[in-house]
BAKOL-297899 format. One line per field, with one value per residue (C-alpha): y, x negated, z negated; residue in three letters. Coordinates in pm, 1 decimal. Example, Ala and Ser with C-alpha at 12.3 -4.5 7.8 and 13.67 -1.06 7.14 Angstrom:
c2	c(-450.0 / -106.0);
c1	c(-1230.0 / -1367.0);
c3	c(-780.0 / -714.0);
resn	c(ALA / SER);
***
This chain:
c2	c(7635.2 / 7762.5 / 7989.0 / 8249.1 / 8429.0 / 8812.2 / 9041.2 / 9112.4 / 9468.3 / 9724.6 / 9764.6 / 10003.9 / 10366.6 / 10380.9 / 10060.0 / 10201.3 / 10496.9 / 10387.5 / 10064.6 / 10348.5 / 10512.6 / 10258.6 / 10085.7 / 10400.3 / 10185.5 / 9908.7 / 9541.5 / 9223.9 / 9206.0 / 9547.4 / 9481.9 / 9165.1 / 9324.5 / 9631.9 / 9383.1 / 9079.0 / 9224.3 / 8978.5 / 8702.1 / 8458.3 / 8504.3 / 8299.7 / 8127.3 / 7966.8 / 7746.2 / 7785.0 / 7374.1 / 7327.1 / 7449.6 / 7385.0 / 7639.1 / 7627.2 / 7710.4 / 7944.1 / 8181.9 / 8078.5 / 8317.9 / 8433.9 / 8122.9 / 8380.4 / 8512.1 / 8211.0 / 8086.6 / 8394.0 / 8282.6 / 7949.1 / 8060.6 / 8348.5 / 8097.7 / 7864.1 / 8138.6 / 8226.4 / 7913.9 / 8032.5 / 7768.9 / 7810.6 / 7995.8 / 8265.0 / 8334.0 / 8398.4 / 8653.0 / 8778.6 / 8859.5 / 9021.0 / 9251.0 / 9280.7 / 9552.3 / 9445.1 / 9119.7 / 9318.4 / 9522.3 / 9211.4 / 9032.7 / 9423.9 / 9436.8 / 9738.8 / 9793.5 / 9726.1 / 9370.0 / 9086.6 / 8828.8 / 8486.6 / 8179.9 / 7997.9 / 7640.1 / 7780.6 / 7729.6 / 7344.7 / 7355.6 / 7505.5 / 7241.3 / 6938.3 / 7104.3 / 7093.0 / 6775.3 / 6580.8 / 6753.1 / 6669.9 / 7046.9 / 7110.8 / 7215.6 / 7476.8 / 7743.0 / 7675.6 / 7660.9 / 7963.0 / 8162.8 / 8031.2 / 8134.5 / 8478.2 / 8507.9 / 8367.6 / 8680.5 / 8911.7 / 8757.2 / 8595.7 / 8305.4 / 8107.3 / 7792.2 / 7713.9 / 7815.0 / 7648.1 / 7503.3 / 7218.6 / 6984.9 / 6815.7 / 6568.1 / 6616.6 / 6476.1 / 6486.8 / 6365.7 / 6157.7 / 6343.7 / 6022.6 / 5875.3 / 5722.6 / 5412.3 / 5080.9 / 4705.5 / 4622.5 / 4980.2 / 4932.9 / 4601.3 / 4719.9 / 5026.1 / 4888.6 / 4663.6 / 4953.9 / 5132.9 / 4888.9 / 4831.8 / 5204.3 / 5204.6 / 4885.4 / 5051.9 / 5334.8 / 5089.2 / 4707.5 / 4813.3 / 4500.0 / 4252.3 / 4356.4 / 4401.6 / 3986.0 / 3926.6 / 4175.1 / 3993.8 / 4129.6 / 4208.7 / 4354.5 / 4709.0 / 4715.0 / 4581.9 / 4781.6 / 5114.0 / 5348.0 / 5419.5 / 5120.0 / 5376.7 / 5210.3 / 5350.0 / 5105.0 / 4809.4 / 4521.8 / 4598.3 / 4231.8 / 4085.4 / 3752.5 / 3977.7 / 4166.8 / 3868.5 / 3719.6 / 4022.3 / 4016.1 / 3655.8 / 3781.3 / 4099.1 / 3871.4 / 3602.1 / 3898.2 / 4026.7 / 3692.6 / 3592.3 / 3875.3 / 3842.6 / 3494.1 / 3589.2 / 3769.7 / 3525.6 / 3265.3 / 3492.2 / 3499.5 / 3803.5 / 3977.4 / 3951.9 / 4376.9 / 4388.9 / 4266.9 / 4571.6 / 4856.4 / 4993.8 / 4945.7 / 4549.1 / 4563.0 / 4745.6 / 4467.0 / 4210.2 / 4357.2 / 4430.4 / 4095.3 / 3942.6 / 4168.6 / 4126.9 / 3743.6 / 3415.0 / 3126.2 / 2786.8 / 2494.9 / 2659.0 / 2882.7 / 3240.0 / 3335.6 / 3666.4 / 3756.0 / 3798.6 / 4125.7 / 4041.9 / 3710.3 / 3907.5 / 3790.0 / 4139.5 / 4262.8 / 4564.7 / 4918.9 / 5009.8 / 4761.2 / 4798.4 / 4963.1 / 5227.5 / 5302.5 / 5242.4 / 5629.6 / 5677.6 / 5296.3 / 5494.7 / 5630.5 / 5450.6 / 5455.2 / 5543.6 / 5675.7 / 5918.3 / 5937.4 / 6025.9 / 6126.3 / 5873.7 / 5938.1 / 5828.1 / 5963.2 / 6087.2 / 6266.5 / 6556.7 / 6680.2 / 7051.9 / 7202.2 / 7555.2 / 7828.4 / 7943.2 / 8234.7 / 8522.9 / 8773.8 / 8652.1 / 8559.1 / 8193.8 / 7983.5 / 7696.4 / 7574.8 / 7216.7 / 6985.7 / 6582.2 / 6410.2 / 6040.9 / 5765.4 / 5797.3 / 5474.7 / 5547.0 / 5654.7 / 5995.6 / 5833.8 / 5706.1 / 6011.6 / 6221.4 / 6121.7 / 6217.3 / 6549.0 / 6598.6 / 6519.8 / 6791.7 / 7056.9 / 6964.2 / 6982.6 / 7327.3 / 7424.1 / 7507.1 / 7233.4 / 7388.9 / 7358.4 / 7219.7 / 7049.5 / 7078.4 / 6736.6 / 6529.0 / 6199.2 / 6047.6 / 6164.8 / 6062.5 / 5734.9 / 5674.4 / 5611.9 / 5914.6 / 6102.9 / 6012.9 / 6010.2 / 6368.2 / 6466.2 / 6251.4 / 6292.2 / 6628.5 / 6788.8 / 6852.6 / 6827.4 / 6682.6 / 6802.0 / 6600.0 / 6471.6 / 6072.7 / 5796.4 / 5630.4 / 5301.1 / 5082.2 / 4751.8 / 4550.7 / 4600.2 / 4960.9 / 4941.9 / 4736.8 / 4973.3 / 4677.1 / 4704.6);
c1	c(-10576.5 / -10413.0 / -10102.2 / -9999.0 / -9695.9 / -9701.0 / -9403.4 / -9323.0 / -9442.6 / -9268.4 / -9332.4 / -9660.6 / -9596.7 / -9804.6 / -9719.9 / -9334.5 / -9417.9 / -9623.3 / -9326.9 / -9073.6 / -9252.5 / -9315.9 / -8967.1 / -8760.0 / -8446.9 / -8500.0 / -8664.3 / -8525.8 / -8797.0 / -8830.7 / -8422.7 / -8467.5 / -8671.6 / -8440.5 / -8121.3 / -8315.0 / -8636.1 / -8872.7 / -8652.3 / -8831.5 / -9058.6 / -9366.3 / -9171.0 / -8985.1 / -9282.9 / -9478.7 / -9439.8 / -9637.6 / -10008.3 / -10182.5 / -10271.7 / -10617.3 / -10870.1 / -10884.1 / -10627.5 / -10365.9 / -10258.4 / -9876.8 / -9611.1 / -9361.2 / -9561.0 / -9658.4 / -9303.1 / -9192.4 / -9457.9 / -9321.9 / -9028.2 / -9129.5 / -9346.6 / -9091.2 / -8862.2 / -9126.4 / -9247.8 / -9593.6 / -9899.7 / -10058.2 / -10349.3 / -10092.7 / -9884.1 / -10224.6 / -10323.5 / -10005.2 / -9992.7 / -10331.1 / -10230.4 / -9820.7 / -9660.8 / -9369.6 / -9488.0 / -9694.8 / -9392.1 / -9186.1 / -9468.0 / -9522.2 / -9894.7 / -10120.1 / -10257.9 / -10563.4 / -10537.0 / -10700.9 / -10466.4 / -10556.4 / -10701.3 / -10458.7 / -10488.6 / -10377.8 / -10055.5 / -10075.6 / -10204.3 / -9849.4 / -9641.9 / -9828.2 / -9777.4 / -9390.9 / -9317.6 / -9548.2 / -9311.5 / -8996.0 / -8951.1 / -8895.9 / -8462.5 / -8618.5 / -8636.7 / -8312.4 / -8129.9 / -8260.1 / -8163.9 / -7795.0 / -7786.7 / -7909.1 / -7658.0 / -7394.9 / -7477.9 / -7431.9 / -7093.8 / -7215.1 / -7146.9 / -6894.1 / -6663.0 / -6388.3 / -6375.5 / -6501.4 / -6833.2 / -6949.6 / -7195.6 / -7423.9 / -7771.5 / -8078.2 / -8343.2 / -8722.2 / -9010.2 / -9322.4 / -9611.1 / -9752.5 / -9783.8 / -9540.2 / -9704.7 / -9525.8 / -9602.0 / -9919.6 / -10062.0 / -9899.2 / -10082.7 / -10400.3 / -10382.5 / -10250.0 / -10566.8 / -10799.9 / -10579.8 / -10655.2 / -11043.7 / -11093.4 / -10914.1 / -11129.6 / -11458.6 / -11399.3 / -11212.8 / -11412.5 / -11720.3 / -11889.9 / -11614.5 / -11560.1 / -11923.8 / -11956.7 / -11623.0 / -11640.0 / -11679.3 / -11990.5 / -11732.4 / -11430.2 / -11666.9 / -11579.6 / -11277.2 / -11098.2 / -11334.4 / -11225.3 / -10833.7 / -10549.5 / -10401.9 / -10228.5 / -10555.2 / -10767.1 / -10557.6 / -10497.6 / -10313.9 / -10176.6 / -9906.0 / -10136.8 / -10387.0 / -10164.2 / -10018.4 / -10427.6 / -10500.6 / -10207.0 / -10283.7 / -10631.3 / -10524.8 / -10294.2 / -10550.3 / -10814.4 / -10540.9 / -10409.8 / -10773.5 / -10811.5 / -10501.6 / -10591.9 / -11026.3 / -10789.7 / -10556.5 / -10798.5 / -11081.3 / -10959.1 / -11217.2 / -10995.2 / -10681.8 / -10623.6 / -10659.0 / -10278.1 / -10179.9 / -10374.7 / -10088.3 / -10365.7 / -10332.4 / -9958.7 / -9904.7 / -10069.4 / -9909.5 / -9556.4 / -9632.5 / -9754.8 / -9446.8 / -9259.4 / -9454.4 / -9555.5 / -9425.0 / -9633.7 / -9510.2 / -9713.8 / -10001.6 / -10007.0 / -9970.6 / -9711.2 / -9649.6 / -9245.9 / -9037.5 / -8922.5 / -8593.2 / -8525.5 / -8422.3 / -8734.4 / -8789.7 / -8619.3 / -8377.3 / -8503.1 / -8404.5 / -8683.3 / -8913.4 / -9277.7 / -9356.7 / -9649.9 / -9861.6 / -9950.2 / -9603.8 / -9417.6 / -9114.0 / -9041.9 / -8831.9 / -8766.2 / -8430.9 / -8179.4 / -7919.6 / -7723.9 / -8018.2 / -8251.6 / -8503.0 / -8777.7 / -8959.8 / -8901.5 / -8635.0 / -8298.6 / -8219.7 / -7834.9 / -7747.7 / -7437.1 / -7404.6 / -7135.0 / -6878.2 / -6690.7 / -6582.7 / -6630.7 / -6928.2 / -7306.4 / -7356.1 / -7560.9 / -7715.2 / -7552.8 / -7698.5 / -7999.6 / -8009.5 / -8302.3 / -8293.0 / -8427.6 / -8346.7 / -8152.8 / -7905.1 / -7525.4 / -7420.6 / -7090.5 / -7322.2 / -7498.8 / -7104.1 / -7053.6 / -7375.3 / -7394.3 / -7064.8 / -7178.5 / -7471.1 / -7223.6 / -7034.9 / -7298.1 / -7421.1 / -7028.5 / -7035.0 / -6815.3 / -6572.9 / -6189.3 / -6284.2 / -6546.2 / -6625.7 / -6827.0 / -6829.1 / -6751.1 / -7017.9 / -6891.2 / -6509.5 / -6363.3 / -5992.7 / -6201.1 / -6418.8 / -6076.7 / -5903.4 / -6170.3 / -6262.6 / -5940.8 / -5880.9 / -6231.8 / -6372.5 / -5964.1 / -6213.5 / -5988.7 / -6257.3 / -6190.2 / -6348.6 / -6277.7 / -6154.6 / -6356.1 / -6245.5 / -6127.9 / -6361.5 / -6132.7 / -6106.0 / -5746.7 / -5730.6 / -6055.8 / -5808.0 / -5526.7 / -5328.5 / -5289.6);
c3	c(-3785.5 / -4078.4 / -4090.6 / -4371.4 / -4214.3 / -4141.7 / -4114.9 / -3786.3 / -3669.8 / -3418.1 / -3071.3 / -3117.5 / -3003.2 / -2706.2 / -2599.3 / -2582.5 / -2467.9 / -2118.1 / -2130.8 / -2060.6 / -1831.7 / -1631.4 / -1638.6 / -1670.9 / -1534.0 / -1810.4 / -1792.1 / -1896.3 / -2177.7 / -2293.6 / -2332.5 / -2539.9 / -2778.3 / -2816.7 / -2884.0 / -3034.5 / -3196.5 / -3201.7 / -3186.7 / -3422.4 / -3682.6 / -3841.6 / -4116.7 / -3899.3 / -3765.9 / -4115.2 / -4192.4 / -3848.7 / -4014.0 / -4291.3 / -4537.1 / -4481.1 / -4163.5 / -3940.2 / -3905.4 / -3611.2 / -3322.3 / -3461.5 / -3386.9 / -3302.0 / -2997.5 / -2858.3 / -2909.5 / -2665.4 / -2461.0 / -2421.3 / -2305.8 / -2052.1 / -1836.6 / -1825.5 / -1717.9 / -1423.3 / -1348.2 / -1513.4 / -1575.8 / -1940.2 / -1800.7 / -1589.9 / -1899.0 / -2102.2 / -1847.2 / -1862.5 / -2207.9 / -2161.3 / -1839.9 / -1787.0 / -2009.8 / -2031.3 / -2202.9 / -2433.4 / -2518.2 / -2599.1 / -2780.0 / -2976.0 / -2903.4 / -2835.9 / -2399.9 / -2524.7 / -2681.9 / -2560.8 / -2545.2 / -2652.0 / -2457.5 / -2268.2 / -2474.7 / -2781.9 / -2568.3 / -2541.4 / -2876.3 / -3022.8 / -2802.8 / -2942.7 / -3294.4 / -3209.5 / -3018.0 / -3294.5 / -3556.1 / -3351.2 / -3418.2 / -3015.1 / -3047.1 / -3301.6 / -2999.8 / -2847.3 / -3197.7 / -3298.3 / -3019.7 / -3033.5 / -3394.1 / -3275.2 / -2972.8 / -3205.9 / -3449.0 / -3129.2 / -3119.4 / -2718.6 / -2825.9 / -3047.9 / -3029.4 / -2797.1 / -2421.3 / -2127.5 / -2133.7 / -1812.2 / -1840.4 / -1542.6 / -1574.7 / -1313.8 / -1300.4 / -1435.0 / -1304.3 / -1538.2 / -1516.4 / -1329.0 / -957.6 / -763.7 / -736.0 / -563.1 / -760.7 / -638.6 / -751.6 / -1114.6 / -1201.8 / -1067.5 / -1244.1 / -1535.5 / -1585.8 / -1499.1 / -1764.6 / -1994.7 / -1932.4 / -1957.9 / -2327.6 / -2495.1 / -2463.1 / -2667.0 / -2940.5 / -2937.8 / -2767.9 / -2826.1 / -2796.0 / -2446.5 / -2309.3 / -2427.2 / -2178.4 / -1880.7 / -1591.0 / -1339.4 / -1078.0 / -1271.2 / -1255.4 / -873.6 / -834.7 / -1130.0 / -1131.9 / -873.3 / -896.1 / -750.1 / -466.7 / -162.5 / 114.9 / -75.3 / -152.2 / 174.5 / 481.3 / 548.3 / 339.0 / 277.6 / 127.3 / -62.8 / -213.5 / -273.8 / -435.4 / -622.2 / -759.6 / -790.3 / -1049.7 / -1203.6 / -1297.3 / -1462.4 / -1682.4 / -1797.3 / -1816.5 / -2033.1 / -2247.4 / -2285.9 / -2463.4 / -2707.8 / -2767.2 / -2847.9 / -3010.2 / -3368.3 / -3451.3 / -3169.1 / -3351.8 / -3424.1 / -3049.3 / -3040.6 / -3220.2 / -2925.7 / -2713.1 / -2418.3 / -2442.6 / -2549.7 / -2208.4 / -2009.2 / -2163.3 / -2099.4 / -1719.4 / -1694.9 / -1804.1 / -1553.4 / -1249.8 / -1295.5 / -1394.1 / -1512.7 / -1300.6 / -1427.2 / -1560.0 / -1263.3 / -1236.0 / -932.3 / -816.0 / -855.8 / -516.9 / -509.8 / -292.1 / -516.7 / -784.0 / -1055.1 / -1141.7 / -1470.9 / -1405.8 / -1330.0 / -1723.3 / -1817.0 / -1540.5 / -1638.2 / -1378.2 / -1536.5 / -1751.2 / -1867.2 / -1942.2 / -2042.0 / -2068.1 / -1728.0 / -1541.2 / -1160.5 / -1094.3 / -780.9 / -782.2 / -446.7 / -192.9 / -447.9 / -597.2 / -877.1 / -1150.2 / -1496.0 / -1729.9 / -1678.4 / -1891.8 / -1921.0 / -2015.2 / -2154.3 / -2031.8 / -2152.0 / -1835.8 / -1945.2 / -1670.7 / -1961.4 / -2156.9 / -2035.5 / -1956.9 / -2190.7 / -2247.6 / -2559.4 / -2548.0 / -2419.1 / -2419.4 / -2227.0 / -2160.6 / -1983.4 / -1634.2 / -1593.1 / -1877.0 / -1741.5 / -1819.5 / -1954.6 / -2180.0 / -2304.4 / -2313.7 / -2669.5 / -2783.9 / -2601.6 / -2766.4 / -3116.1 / -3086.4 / -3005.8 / -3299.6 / -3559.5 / -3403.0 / -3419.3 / -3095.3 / -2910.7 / -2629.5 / -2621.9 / -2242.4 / -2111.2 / -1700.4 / -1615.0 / -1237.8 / -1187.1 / -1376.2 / -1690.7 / -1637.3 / -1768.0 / -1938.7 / -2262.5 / -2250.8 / -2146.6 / -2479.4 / -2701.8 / -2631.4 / -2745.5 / -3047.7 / -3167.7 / -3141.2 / -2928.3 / -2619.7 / -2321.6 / -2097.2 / -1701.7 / -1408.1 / -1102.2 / -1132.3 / -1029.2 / -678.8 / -677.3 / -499.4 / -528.9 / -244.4 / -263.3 / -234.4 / 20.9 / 241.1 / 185.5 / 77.8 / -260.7);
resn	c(UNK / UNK / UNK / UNK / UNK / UNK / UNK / UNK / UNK / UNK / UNK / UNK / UNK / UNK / UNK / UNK / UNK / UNK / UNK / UNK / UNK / UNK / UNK / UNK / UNK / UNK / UNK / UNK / UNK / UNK / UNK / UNK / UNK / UNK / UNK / UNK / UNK / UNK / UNK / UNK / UNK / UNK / UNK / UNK / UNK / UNK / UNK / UNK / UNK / UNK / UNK / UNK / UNK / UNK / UNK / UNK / UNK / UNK / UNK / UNK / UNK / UNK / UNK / UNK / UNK / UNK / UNK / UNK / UNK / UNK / UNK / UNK / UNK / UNK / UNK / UNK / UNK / UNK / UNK / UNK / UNK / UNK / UNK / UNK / UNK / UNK / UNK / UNK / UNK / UNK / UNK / UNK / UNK / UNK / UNK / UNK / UNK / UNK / UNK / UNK / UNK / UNK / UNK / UNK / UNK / UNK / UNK / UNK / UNK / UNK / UNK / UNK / UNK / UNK / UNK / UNK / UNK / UNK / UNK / UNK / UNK / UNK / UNK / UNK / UNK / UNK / UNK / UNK / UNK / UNK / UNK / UNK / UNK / UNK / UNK / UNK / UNK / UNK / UNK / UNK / UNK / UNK / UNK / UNK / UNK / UNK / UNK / UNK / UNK / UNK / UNK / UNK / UNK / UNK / UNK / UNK / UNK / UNK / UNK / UNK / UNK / UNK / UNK / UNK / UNK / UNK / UNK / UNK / UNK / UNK / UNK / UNK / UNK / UNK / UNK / UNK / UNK / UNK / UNK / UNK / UNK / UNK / UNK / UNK / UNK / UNK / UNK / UNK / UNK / UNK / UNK / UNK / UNK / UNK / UNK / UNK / UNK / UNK / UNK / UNK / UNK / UNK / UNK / UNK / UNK / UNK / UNK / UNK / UNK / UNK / UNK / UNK / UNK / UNK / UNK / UNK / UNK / UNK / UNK / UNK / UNK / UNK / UNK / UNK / UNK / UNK / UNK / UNK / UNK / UNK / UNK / UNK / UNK / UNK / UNK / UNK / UNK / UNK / UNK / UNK / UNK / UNK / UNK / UNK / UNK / UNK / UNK / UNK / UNK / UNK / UNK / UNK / UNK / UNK / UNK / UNK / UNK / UNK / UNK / UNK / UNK / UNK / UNK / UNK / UNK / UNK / UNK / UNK / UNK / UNK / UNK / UNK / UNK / UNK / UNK / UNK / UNK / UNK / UNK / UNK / UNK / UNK / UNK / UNK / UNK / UNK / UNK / UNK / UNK / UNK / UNK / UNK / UNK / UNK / UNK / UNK / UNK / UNK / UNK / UNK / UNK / UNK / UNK / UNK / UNK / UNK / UNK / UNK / UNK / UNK / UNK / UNK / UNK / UNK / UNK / UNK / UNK / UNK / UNK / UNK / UNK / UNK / UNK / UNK / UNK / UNK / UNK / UNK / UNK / UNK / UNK / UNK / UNK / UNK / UNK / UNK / UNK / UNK / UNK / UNK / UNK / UNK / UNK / UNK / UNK / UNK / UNK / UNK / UNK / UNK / UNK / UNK / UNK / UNK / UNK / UNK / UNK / UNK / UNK / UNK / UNK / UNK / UNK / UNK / UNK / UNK / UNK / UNK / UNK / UNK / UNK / UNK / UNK / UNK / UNK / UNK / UNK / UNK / UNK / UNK / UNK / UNK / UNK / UNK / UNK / UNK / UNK / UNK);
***
């Protein structure tokens, strides 16, 4: 798809005119695109296309897009009918009642276009610079920061499901990439044992069995990593991410004792740490992770938002990161972004995660943030004993 950016054009009169009617109170959108316009504009997403091909829905739209069905929680194929059938959205997005709308992929298609050109802050940024020029937002003030979490797009799956799955993974990627190498060393009965999908209904109900099948997965993929270690025709197979993944999991989850493949105690602590523990292998870097009572697999994203009594709250900053990484640890980071949007507040609301003597000073001497959060309790024996 090819883009060759267009002016942006005004709401179209009848479009206004039956907008007004039917929201004579106002709407949030039919505001935004009296006080913002359109917002953004094709050249801002113009290094995303090529020149050539067919011609691409407008960037700017399906930028809005993005951004109203997060705000209501809409799939891609909702906010596609809603451009097609909700006024107000055609008044925001300045089209005429009677167009079509697009399809609804042409949505997934723009997201891949910006995460695979790291472009992704470009939406946020852009609207800060616009509330900046409406004077909402500016340096200074109070601003707090917090983390939640985010969940893989991927099951919850204990140990025994991982290694399965991870070797069905893997057998389902070398067909479509060594064809023949594999169909000379598939064995008869992997095609059963690996084909339908390693969920806990199917696996064994005894803990002998568990731990037999266990050995039994764990000798096919080091059976398996071992044809490719001594096949020197299957050298590049080193290099697939497929194979790479297998070989890591099997490191985690097994030891070798003797020439013998053992299954790691879980309660003997052989496992690596949670921060370098594959969950799965559809997403390697999702990480299982607990936070008070609540447990998940995934990522944990942190957002700086804007608390003034006078002045509407935004979202002035957004860090994702592994899940198992301490929000002490992501602080100076966070920090750094606000400074090189100029947007860093003169004080900085966290919790306890956030608070240490360190992070206290270097706030201040750093970036003069006075950073405000609620100490860490001492958990010394001494002071657990009241006799310190």
């Amino acid at each position: 798809m090819s883009l060759h950016p267009q002016p942006s054009m005004p709401v179209p009169p009848q479009t206004r005119q039956v907008a007004q009617a039917a929201f004579p109170r106002g709407n949030r959108y039919l505001q935004l695109r009296d006080t913002l316009g359109t917002l953004y504009d094709d050249a801002l997403f113009a290094d995303l296309f090529p020149a050539r091909g067919q011609a691409a829905q407008a960037p700017w739209q399906l930028a809005l897009v993005t951004l109203l069905q997060f705000a209501e929680n809409l799939s891609d194929r909702q906010a596609a009918d809603a451009v097609r059938s909700r006024i107000d959205w055609k008044y925001l997005l300045g089209l005429e009642l009677t167009d079509p709308g697009f399809d609804f992929s042409i949505l997934s298609e723009f997201r891949q276009r910006l995460v695979a050109a790291k472009a992704e802050e470009r939406l946020l940024t852009h609207l800060l610079t616009c509330c900046q020029d409406q004077q909402w937002l500016k340096a200074g003030g109070k601003q707090r920061t917090d983390s939640t979490h985010v969940l893989a797009r991927v099951r919850d799956m204990n140990r025994l499901e991982c290694v399965g799955e991870t070797l069905r993974f893997t057998l389902n990627r070398l067909p479509t990439l060594v064809p023949d190498w594999l169909a000379t060393h598939l064995q008869p009965e992997w095609a059963a044992r690996y084909g339908p999908r390693a969920e806990e209904y199917r696996l064994p109900h005894t803990k002998p069995q568990r731990k037999a099948y266990a050995q039994q997965v764990g000798r096919d993929g080091w059976g398996l990593l071992e044809q490719v270690a001594r096949d020197d025709q299957a050298t590049v197979l080193w290099q697939l991410p497929a194979v790479d993944i297998l070989r890591r999991v099997w490191l985690q989850q097994f030891r070798l004792v003797d020439g013998q493949l053992i299954w790691r105690v879980e309660n003997q602590d052989e496992l690596p740490p949670s921060a370098q523990l594959i969950s799965s292998p559809n997403d390697i870097e999702a990480r299982f992770s607990r936070k008070r009572t609540t447990t998940w697999v995934g990522y944990k994203v942190h957002l700086s938002e804007t608390c003034e009594a006078d002045h509407p709250h935004l979202i002035t900053q957004v860090a994702t990161t592994v899940s198992t990484e301490a929000d002490s640890t992501t602080l100076p980071h966070i920090q750094q972004g606000l400074a090189d949007q100029s947007l860093l507040p003169s004080q900085q609301l966290v919790d306890t995660a956030y608070v240490s003597a360190e992070l206290l000073v270097q706030s201040q001497q750093l970036h003069q943030v006075e950073l405000v959060g609620p100490a860490r309790k001492d958990q010394k024996w001494q002071a657990l004993a009241g006799q310190g």
